[in-house]
C-alpha positions in Angstrom: 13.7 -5.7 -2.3 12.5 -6.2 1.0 10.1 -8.8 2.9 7.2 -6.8 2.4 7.8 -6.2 -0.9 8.5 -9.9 -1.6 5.7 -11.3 0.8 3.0 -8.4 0.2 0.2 -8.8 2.8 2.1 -11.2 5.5 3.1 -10.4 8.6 7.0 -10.1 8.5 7.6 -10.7 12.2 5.4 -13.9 11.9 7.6 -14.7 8.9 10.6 -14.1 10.6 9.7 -16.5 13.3 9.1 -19.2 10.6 11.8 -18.6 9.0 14.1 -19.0 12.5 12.0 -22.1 13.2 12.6 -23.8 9.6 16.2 -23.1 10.0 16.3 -24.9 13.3 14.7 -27.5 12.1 17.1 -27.6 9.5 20.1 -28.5 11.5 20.9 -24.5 11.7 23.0 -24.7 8.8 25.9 -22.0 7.9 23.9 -19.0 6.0 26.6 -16.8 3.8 23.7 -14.7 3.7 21.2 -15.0 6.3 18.9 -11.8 4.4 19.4 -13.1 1.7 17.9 -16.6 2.8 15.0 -14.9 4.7 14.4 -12.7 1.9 14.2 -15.9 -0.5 12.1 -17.5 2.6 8.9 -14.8 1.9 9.3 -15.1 -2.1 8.9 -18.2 -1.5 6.0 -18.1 0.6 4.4 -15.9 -1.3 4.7 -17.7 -4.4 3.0 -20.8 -3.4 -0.3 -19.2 -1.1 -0.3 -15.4 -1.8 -2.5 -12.6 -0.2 -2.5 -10.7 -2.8 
């Protein structure tokens, strides 16, 4: 799966960025799978305001 797949519709550099900005925000915690969190990021996102 991919963000676009996951996220169909959003922007995934816009994503991205919101993603990298959450994280900070987070305290930039250790990510065993940083593509694995973004992809989970725009599932996510999708799930609770979808374009599509």
């Amino acid at each position: 799966m991919t963000p676009k797949t996951a996220a169909p519709g959003y922007d995934v550099y816009a994503l991205y960025d919101e993603w990298v900005s959450w994280w900070h925000d987070m305290g930039k915690p250790e990510l065993k799978s940083p593509a694995g969190a973004f992809l989970g990021f725009c599932k996510k996102r999708h799930q609770r305001k979808p374009l599509r």
